[in-house]
N, C-alpha and C positions, 0 to 999 in steps of 0.2 A: 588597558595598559598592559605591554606584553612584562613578563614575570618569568623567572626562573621553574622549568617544569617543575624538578622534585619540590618547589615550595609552594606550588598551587597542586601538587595533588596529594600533601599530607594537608594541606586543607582542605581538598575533595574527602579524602579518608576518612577524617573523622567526621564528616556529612554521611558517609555510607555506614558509618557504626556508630549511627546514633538511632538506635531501634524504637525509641519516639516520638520522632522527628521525620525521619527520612518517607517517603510516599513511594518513588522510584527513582530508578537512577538508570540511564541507559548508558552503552558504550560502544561507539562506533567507529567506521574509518581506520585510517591507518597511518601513523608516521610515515615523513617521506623514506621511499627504501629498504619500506618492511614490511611483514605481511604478517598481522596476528593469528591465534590462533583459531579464533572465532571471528565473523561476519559482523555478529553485534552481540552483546549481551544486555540481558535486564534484569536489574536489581532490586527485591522488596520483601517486607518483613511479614510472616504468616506464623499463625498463634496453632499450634499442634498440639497434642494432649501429650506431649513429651515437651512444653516451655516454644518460647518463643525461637522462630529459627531463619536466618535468611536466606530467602528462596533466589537461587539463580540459575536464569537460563538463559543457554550459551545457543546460537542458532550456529549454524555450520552452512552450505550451498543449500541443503537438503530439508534439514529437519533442524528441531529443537530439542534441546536436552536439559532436564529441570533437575535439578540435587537442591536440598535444604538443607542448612550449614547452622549446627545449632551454637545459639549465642552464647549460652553460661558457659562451654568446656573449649573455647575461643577459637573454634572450628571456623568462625564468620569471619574473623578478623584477618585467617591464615586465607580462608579466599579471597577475603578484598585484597589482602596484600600482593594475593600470584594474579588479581584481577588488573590491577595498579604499575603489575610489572608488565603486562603486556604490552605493544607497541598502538596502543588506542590512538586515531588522530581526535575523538571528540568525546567529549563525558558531557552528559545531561543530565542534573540532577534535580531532582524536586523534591522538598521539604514542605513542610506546612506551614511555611511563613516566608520562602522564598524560591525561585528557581535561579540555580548556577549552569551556567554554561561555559564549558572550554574548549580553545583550540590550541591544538598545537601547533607551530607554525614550522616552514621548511627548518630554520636552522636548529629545531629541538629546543623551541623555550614557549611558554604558553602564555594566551588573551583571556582573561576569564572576566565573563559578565553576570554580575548579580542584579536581580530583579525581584523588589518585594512584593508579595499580593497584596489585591486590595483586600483581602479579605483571611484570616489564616483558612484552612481548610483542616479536617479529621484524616488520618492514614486508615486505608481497609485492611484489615489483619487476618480476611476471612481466607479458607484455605479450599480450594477444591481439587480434588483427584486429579481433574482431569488440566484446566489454566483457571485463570481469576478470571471472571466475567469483565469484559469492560463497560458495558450496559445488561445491569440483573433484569431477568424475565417479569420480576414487578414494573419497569420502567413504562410509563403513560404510553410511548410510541406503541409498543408491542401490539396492546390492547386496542388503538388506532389504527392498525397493521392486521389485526384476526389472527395476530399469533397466540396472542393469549386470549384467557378471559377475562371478564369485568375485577375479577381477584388478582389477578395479575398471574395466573399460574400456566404456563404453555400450554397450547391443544394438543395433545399426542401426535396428532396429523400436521403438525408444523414443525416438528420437533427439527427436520431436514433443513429448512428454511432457517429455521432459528440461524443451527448452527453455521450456514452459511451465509448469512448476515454475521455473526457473528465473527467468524472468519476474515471476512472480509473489512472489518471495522479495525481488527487488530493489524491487518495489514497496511489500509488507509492512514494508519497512528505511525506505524513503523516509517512507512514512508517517509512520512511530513515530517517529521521529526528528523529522521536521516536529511532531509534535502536541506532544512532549516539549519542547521548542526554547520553542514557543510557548504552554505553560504550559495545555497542554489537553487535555495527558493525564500522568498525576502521571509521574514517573521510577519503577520499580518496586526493591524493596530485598527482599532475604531474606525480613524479618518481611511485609511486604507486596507480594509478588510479584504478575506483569501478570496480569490475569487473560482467557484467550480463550477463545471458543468459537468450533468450528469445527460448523455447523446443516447436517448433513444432509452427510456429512463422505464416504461410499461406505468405497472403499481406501484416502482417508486421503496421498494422495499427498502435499500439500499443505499437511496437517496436520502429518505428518511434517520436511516439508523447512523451513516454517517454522519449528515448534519446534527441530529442529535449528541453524541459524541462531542463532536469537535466545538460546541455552543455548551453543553452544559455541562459534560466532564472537562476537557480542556480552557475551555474559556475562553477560547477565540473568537475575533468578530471574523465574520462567515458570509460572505453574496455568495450564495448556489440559485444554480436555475437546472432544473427537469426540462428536456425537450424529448417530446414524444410525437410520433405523426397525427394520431389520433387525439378528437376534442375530447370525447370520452376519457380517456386519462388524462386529461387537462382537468377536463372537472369534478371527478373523482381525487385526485391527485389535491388540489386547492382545498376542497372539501377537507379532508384529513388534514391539510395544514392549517387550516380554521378552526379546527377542532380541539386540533394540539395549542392553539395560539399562538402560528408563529406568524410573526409580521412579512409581508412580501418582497420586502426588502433585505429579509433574508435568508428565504427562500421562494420562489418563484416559478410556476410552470407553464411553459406554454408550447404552441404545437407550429410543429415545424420539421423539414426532414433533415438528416445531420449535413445533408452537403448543402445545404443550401440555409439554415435558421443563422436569424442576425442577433448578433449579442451586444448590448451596450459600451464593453469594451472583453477584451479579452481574456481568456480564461488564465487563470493560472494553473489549474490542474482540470484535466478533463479524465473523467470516466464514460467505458465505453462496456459495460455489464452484459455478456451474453446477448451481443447484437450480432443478429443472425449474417450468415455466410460473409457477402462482401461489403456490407454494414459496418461492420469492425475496421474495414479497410478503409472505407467513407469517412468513419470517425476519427480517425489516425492520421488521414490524411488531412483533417481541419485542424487537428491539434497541431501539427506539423504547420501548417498555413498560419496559426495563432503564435507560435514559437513559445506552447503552454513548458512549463517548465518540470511536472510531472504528468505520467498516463498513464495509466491503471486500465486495461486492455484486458475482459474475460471472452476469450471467441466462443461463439455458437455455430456450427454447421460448418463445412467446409465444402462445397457444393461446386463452386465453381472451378476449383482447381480438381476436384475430383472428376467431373464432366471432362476437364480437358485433359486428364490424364488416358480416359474410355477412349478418348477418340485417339488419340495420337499414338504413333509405336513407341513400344516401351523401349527404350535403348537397350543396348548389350552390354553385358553382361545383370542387368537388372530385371529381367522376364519374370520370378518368382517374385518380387515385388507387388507384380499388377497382376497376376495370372487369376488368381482367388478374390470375389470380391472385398470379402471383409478386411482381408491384408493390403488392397488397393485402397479403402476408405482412409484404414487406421493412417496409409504411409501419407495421402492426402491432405489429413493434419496435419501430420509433423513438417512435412515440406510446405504448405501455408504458413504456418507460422514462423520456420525459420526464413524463409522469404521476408516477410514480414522484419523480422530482428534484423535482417542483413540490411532490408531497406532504412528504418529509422538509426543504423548504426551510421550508416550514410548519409543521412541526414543530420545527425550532429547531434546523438543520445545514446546514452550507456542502455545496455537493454539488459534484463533480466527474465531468462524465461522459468516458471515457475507452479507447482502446486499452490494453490490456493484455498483448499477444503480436499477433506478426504473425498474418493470415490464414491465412498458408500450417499453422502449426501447432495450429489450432484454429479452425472458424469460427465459432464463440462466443467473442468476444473483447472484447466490449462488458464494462466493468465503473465498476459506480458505487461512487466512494469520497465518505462523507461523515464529516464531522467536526463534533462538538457542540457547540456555540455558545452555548446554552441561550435563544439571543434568536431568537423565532419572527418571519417574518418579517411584517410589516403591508403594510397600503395595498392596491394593486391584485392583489396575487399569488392572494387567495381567489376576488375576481370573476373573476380568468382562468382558476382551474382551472377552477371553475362552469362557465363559458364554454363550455370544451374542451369536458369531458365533456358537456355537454348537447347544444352542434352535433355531437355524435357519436352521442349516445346510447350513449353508455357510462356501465356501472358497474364501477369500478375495483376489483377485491381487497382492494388494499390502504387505498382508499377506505373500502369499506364497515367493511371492519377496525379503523380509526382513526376510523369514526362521522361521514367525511365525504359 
């Protein structure tokens, strides 16, 4: 039922200043015509040896920024307030007894939908330096996974790994959440659960810690399926889901190559995790074929557009580009992937290119998130790829793939 904004978000408000009750509270989007300060924020209450205090962090194109806002001297209140004034198109909020969602809609008046659990849940109040874990290092996957031990405590030598699962979980959330919010990617229910595919999936590390998340922190009903080429991670892969007890129905592995594995019906979100060179391109281009409605795209290698840049003359005034190997590889990336973003822009997705884990725990940390739109884009965006690719003399993979 649409409602007057200012009186559904002093009922938001005091959902955000109820220290406990409140779980998280996310804030996304943008009224029509305005442009917040922040990309999104998140909301939630951590217990400091100075009293309880709400923790919020405001992400920007870049990075994230975390301040704690202490409740007794009503520092929390003055930010949910300057949070409330911003021009948010959606608030997501979760309590332990219900989640509230809102929209704002074109003419400035807001839809809010409540939903009770079946079940109440507990708020985590624990506090870490660095973010809140979304899955703690005790959780059964890990130990499934040889990140930790039978204690549940990390191996030193995975610690890389962790955090980049880790990483990548909080971004999977952000996503889904964001698409869900804004009505562009359905909310998934029992009879019609999310449906993922994880293209060329290896150990499955990924696959795992996702699914886990979204089944037993969120609560969602969840079909994922792992395709990998190799039986051996087929049966490695099942093995560990046996182990964990998860039923096949939902999750699933089998082997197949990504241009070519058949799926019972279509993906709604496809991951494509550090598939090598033009693999990435393979898998983008089936998501694209599927009309998935998110893709979470981490490239590995960029080999072919680097090959064809060795061979062909370097245009003028660009010579110092390619002269030095190592400046010819690095530029290889960046001109692959924006290749890439200009193609799925054209094809009818918002693209996001992005850090996804620091350097230090992976130097493949490049990853493209795009989200389906279904309005391709017009005007000059075809003459520029044109453009690229011909002062280059490139032929793009995922180009040729898509018949451009």
């Amino acid at each position: 039922m649409i409602r007057p904004l200012a009186d559904v978000l002093a009922e938001v408000r005091g959902h955000l200043l109820d220290p406990d009750l409140l779980v998280r509270a996310i804030a996304s989007g943008r009224q029509k015509g305005t442009q917040p300060q922040w990309r999104r924020v998140e909301l939630r209450y951590v217990d400091l040896k100075a009293g309880r205090h709400l923790q919020v962090t405001s992400y920007d194109a870049t990075q994230a920024h975390t301040v704690n806002h202490a409740v007794a001297d009503d520092a929390a209140a003055r930010a949910v307030d300057a949070l409330l004034a911003e021009t948010f198109g959606n608030w997501h909020v979760e309590t332990t007894t219900h989640t509230h969602q809102v929209r704002v809609t074109k003419r400035l008046e807001a839809v809010l939908s409540t939903t009770a659990r079946a079940e109440p849940v507990s708020a985590t109040r624990g506090h870490d330096r660095d973010k809140s874990r979304l899955l703690p290092p005790g959780d059964p996957v890990f130990a499934a996974l040889g990140l930790a031990d039978a204690q549940g405590r990390l191996k030193p030598s995975r610690q890389a790994k962790y955090r980049q699962v880790e990483e990548f979980v909080r971004l999977l959330d952000t996503s889904l959440t964001e698409a869900i919010d804004k009505g562009q990617l359905r909310r998934p229910t029992p009879e019609d659960p999310l449906r993922i595919v994880d293209l060329g999936c290896g150990n499955a590390y990924l696959t795992f810690t996702g699914h886990r998340f979204l089944t037993s922190v969120r609560g969602w009903p969840v079909s994922m399926v792992g395709v990998d080429v190799r039986e051996q991670s087929r049966e490695h892969n099942s093995g560990v889901a046996a182990g964990l007890g998860i039923e096949v129905t939902s999750l699933d592995f089998v082997v197949g190559g990504i241009s070519t594995v058949g799926l019972a019906a279509a993906p709604d979100v496809v991951l494509a995790l550090h598939a090598c060179d033009t693999a990435t391109d393979d898998a983008l281009a089936r998501a694209i074929e599927w009309e998935a409605a998110l893709v979470l795209a981490a490239p590995c290698c960029h080999h072919d557009v680097a090959a064809q840049l060795r061979k062909a003359p370097t245009p003028a005034p660009y010579g110092e580009l390619t002269r030095h190997g190592i400046l010819r590889e690095r530029f290889a990336d960046t001109l692959t992937d924006a290749v890439r973003s200009m193609l799925l822009r054209l094809e009818g997705y918002r693209v996001d290119v992005m850090e996804f884990v620091d350097s230090e725990h992976t130097p493949r940390n490049t990853l493209l998130r795009a989200v389906r739109t279904g309005h391709r884009e017009t005007g000059s965006l075809g003459d520029e790829y044109d453009d690229l690719v011909a002062t280059w003399g490139l032929s793009p993979r995922l180009g040729e793939l898509l018949d451009r």
